[in-house]
N, C-alpha and C positions, 0 to 999 in steps of 0.2 A: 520388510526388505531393507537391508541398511541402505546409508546416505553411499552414492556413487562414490567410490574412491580417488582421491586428487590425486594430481601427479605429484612425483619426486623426480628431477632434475636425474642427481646422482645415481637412482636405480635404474631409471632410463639409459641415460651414457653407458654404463657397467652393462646390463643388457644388451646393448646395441657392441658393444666393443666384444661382449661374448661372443653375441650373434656371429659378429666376423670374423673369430679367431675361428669359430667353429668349420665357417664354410671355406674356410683355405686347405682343412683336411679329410673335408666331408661333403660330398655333391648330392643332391636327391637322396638323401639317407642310406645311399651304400656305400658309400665311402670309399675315397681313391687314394691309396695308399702310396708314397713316396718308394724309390728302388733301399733305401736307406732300412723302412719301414717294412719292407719286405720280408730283409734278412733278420730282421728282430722276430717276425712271425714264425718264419721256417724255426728261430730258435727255439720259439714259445715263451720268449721275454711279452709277445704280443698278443693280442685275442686276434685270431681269425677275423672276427666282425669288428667292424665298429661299432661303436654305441649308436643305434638309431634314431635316439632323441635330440632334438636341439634344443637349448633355449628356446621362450618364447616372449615375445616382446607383448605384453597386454596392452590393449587399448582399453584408457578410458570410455565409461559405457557413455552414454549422451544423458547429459542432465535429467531431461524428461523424453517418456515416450509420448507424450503427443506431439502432433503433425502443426505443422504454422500455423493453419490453419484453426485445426482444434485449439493451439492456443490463444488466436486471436480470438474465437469465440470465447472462451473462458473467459477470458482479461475484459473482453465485452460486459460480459453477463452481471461480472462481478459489479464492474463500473456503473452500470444500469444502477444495481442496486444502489451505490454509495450517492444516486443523483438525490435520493430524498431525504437525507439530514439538509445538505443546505436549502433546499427548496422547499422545506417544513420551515424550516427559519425565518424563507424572505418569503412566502406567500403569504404568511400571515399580518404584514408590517401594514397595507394597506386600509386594514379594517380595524384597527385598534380606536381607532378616535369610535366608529359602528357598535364596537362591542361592550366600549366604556357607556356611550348612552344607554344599549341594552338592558345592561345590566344594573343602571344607577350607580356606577364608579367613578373615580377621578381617572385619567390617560394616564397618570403617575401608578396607580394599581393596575392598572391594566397591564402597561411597562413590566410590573414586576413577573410577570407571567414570561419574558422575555428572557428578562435574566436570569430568572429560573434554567429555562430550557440550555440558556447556552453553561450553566453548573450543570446539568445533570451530562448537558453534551461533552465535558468532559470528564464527569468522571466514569457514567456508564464503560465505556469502551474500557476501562481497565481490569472491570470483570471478566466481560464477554469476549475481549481480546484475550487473554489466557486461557478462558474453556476452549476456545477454536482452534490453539493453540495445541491443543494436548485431545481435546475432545473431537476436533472435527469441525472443517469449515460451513458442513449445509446442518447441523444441529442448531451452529449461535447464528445462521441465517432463519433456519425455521423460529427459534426462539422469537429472536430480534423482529420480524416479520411481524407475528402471531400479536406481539404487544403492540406491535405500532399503529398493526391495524384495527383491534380494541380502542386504542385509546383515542383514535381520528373519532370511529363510531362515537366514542364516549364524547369526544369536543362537540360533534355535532349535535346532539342531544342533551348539552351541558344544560340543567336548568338553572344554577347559579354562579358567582364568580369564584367561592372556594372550590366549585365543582370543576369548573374550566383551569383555575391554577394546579392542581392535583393532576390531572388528566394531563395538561402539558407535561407536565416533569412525564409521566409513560408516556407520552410521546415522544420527549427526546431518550428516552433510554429506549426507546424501541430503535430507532429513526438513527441515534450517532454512531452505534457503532460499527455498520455496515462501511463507513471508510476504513475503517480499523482492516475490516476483514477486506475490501478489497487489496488494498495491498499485500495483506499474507497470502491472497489466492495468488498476486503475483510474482510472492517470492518461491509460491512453490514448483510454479512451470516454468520461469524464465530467470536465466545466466545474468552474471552480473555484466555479461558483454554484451548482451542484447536490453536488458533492462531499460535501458537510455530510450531507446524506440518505443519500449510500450507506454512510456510517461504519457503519449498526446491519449492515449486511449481510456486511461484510468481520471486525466485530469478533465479529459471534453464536458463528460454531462454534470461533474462538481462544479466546471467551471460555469456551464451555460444554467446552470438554478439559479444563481443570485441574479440572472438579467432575466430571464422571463418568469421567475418567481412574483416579483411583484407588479408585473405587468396582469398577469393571471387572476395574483388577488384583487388587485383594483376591479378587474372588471365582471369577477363574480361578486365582489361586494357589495358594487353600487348596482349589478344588473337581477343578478340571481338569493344576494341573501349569504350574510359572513359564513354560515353555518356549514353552504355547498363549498366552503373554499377544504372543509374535512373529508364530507362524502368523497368530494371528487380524488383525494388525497386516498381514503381507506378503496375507495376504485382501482388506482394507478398501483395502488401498494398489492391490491391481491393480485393482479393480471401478472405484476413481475415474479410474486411469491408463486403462482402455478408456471411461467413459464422456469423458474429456477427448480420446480418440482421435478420436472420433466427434462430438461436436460443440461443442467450446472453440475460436473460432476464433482465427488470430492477429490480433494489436491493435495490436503494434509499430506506431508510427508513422515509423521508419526503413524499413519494408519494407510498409505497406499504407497509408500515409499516413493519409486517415480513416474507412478502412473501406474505399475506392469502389475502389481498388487492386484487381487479381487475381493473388494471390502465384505463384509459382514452385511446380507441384502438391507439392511437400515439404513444404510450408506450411501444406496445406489438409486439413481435416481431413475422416475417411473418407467423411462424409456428403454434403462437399463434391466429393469425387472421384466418388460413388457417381451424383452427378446431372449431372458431366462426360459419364460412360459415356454412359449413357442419354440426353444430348441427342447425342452423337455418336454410338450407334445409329440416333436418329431422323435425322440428319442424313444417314446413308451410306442410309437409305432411302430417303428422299428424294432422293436423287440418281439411285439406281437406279429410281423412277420417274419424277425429271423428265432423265434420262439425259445428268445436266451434273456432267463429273470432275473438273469445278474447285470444285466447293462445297464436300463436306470437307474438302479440302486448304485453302482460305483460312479456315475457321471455324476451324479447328485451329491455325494460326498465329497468327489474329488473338489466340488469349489464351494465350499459348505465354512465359512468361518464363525469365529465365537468374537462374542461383542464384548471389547473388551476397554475399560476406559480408564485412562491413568489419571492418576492424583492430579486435582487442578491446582496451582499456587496462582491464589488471587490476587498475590499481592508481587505477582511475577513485573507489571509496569513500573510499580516503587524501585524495587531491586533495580531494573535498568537507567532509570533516571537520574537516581543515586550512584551511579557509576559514572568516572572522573568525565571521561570524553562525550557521555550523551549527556550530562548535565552541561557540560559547558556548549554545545552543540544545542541543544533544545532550549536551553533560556536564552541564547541570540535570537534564535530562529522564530520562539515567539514575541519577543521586539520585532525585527523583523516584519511580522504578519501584523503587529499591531500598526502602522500605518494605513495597512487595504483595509481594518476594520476602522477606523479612523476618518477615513477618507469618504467609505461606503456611508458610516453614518451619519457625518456634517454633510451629506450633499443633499439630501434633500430639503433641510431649514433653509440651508444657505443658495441652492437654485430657488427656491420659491421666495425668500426673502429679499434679495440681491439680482434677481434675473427674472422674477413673477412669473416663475412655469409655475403648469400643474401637474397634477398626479402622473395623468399620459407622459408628459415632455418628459418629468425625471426621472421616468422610468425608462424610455427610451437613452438616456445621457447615461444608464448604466452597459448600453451594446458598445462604445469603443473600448471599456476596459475589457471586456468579454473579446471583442475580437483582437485583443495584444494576447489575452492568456490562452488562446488558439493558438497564436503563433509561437510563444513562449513555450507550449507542451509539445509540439510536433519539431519546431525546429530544435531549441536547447535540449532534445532528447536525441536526438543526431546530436548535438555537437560533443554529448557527455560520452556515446557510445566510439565517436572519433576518438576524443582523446583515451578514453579507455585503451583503444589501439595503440594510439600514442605511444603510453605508457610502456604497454606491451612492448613494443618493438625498441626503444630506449632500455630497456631492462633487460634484454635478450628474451623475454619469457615467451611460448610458442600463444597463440590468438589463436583460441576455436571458441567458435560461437553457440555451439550445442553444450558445451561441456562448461561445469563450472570449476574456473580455476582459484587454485588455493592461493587465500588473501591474504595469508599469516602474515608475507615480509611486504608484499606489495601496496605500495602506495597509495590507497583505495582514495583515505579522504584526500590526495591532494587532485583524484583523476576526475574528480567530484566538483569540489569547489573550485577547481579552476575555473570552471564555466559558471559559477556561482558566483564567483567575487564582482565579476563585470555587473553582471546584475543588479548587485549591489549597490554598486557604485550608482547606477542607475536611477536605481529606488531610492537613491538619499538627493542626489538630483532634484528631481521628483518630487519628494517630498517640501524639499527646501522652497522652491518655487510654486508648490499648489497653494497654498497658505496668502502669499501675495497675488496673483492672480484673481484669486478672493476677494481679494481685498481692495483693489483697483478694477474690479469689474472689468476685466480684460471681456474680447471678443468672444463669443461663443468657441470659434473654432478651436482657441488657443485651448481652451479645458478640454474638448476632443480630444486634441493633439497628448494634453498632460493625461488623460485618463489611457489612451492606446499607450501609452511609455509607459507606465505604473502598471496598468494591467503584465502587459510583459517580463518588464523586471521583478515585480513581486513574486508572479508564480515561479517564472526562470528558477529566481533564486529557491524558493520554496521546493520546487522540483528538485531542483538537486541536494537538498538536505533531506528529501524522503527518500530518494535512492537507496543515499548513503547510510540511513537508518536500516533500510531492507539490509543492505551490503554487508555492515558490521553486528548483525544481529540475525544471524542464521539459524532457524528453528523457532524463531519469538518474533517473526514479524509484525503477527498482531498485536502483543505485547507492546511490542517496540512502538508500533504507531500509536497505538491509546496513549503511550507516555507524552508521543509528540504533541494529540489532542486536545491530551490536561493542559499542559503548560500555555496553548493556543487559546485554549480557550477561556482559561480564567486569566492571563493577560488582556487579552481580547474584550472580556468582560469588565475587567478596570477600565482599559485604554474609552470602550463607547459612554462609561458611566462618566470619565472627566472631561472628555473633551468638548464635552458642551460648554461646563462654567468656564474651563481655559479661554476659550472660543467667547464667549461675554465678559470673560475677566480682562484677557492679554490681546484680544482682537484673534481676526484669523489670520492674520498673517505669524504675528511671533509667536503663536500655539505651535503652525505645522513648524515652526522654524526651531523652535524649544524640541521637537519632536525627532528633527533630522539630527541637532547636536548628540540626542541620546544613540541615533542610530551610531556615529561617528564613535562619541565614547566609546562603547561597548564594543565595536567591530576588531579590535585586536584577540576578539575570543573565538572568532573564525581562523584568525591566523595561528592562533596555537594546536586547535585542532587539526592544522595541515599539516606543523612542524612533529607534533607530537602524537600524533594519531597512530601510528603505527607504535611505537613504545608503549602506550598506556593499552593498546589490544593483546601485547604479550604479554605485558603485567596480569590482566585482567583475566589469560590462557593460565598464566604461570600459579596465580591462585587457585583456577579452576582444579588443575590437576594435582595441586599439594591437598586440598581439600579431599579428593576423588580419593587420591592415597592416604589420607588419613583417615579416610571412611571405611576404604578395604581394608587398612590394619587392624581398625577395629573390629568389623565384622568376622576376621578372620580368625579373630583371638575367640 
């Protein structure tokens, strides 16, 4: 089914202005003729009749057919899934010193098992986001699943430690790219007007892993054995992979258009199949009472599809990254994110060194940033869908919240980062002052206090540069995100690997303080993506379609 058709301004007015000329000479389609118009009839200058048809003014169809409802389930379903990358990540932090004894290793090996995961976390998603892409969102779910759950099995039964560093890398390519794909399940049901709202539901259970992640693993570590922190992992992982069996359906808009589509049965998920049966039970009954051998044979055809799957380009992330406005967009953005991983991993040396909590307390000192990035996903997702409107009503453009409007000339990144930049500001805040804090052994409460602001501002801003990826990348959302992931997460991987020596070298204070000047540097590449964003999108049209025509000219020769 093709993509719903945008509006045009100009063919709407001209419509509408028809519409009216029409009905000044024509009432209920028989038409009331002026005494002027009469005498042209009686000449036979005129037809007796009038033309019966009007104009018709088309309404755009509505983005997607499903119900609010239906879509919150979806945006749900998805979200569930994307909770076990981060929570593969941070359950395992607490037993590394455990599994160094084990095995007769140094923490420094064990470590590397670490940073493995978070290289494979991002480059996996650059695959599997393009299959889902083109292939289907519940195949690179089933994929993705299938290994993550294997390779938990395989951790827990590691007999060595080449055995356990192998087995993580499948585990993070099982485990990263299910964030990938929750957001492309969300670009394929929901407007860029509504978009803004669904952020607290996609970011909750990303958000709540890294705080009861390593609450979890501690206390299977020391109570149950590092081993059950997999089981319980390959557990949590199948119960989601059968509940997404059963009724996550597909959303691809390459393969169900908007909904209204009846995929190829591979597609459809078991609940879906379960009430194929049973209307073709009722059907082959029905036959045998009204004793006609043509009815289940034509119902059966009539929704009978061929599986059909187009070319994957695996290297579809590269391609977007390497384009002017998401490169300069995604390399702030993973600055940016490198402070929460910054922040995430000097706390616990520096509460046990500087404050003498243990495992418990610094685990707990991770629920105020979690409950800012609560606030940050439910509220900054109203305020982006606000100014969305904003914008709308400032630009004349009409505001329907079912329907998505075309973003060719409209201001997306500025409707975006507006709610973004504050954040920002926030997060450099924040940053500047967590470092001293540190460093003077302020009050407990006060790091509360800095962790609830950072939590917020981080994600805030974070949130609105995912939006904005979904926004300006229609048909590649997965794509689009694996590209965001890479850049997050092999910054990410630098930023946790030096801020330890900074942090010994420069103290903690001028570490986070060297860390916020870089935020500050670099933050004028936000503002050209506001000024320039809409230019370098028709650039990036205007090549699409010279390309397009010089592929049809060839072909056509």
């Amino acid at each position: 089914m093709p993509e719903p058709s945008l509006n045009n301004d100009d063919d709407r007015n001209n419509g509408i202005l028809s519409l009216a000329a029409e009905e000044k000479s024509i009432e209920n389609g028989s038409g009331t003729l002026s005494p002027e118009n009469e005498k042209d009839v009686e000449n036979g200058t005129l037809p007796a009749e009038p033309p019966s048809e009007k104009p018709v003014v088309e309404a755009r169809p509505n983005y997607s057919v499903f119900t609010e409802w239906e879509k919150r389930g979806i945006v749900i379903g998805a979200a569930i899934g994307a909770f076990f990358s981060p929570l593969t990540a941070q359950i395992y932090l607490p037993a590394l010193t455990t599994i160094a004894t084990d095995f007769h290793v140094t923490v420094s090996q064990i470590n590397l098992t670490v940073t493995t995961y978070m290289i494979f976390q991002g480059l996996t998603p650059m695959f599997v986001g393009s299959l889902a892409d083109t292939a289907g969102r519940r195949p690179a779910y089933f994929i993705c699943f299938i290994i993550y759950i294997c390779a938990n099995i395989g951790c827990a039964l590691a007999p060595s430690y080449p055995a356990l560093l192998v087995l993580r890398m499948l585990q993070s390519a099982g485990s990263s790219t299910t964030v990938a794909l929750c957001q492309a399940v969300v670009a394929d049901c929901i407007t860029s007007a509504e978009r803004g709202h669904y952020v607290g539901y996609t970011s909750l259970p990303i958000l709540l892993a890294p705080a009861v992640g390593p609450i979890i693993g501690g206390v299977l570590s020391q109570y149950a054995g590092w081993r059950w922190i997999f089981w319980l992992l390959s557990i949590l992982a199948g119960i989601v992979l059968t509940i997404h069996a059963f009724f996550l359906p597909e959303t691809c808009r390459e393969i169900v258009g908007d909904g209204s589509i009846r995929p190829h049965p591979a597609y459809r998920t078991l609940w879906q199949l379960s009430k194929d049966a049973l209307r073709r039970r009722r059907e082959r009954r029905n036959q045998q009472l009204n004793g006609d051998p043509l009815a289940h044979t034509t119902s059966h055809a009539s929704t009978k599809r061929s599986l059909r799957i187009k070319k994957v380009n695996i290297l579809q992330s590269i391609i977007i990254l390497c384009e002017k406005e998401m490169f300069v967009l995604l390399s702030y953005g993973s600055i940016a994110f490198t402070g929460f991983y910054c922040v995430a991993t000097a706390m616990p040396t520096q509460l046990s060194e500087k404050y003498g909590f243990d495992q418990v307390k610094v685990g707990l000192m991770y629920l105020p940033m979690v409950g800012g990035s609560i606030i940050a996903a439910f509220i900054n997702g109203k305020l982006m869908n606000w100014n969305y409107r904003r914008h709308c009503k400032l630009l004349g453009v009409p505001y329907e919240r079912s329907k998505q409007q075309d973003l060719s000339d409209f201001p997306i990144e500025r409707a975006r980062l507006e709610i973004g930049v504050p954040m920002l500001c926030l997060t450099i805040a924040c940053i500047l002052g967590w470092g001293w804090v540190f460093q003077y052994r302020a009050h407990i409460a006060v790091l509360c206090v800095l962790l609830f602001l950072l939590g917020w501002a981080v994600v805030g801003f974070s949130n609105s540069i995912n939006v904005l990826l979904v926004d300006v990348n229609p048909g590649s959302a997965g794509a689009a995100t694996a590209s965001n992931n890479l850049t997050r997460c092999l910054v990410g991987a630098a930023a946790t690997a030096v801020i330890g020596p900074m942090i010994n070298g420069v103290g903690t204070g001028w570490s986070f303080t060297i860390l916020g000047l870089i935020y500050i540097a670099f933050s004028p590449m936000i503002f050209m993506v506001m000024k320039y964003g809409v230019k370098w999108r028709k650039e990036k049209q205007d090549r699409k379609l010279a390309k397009e025509q010089k592929k049809g000219a060839a072909t056509g020769k």
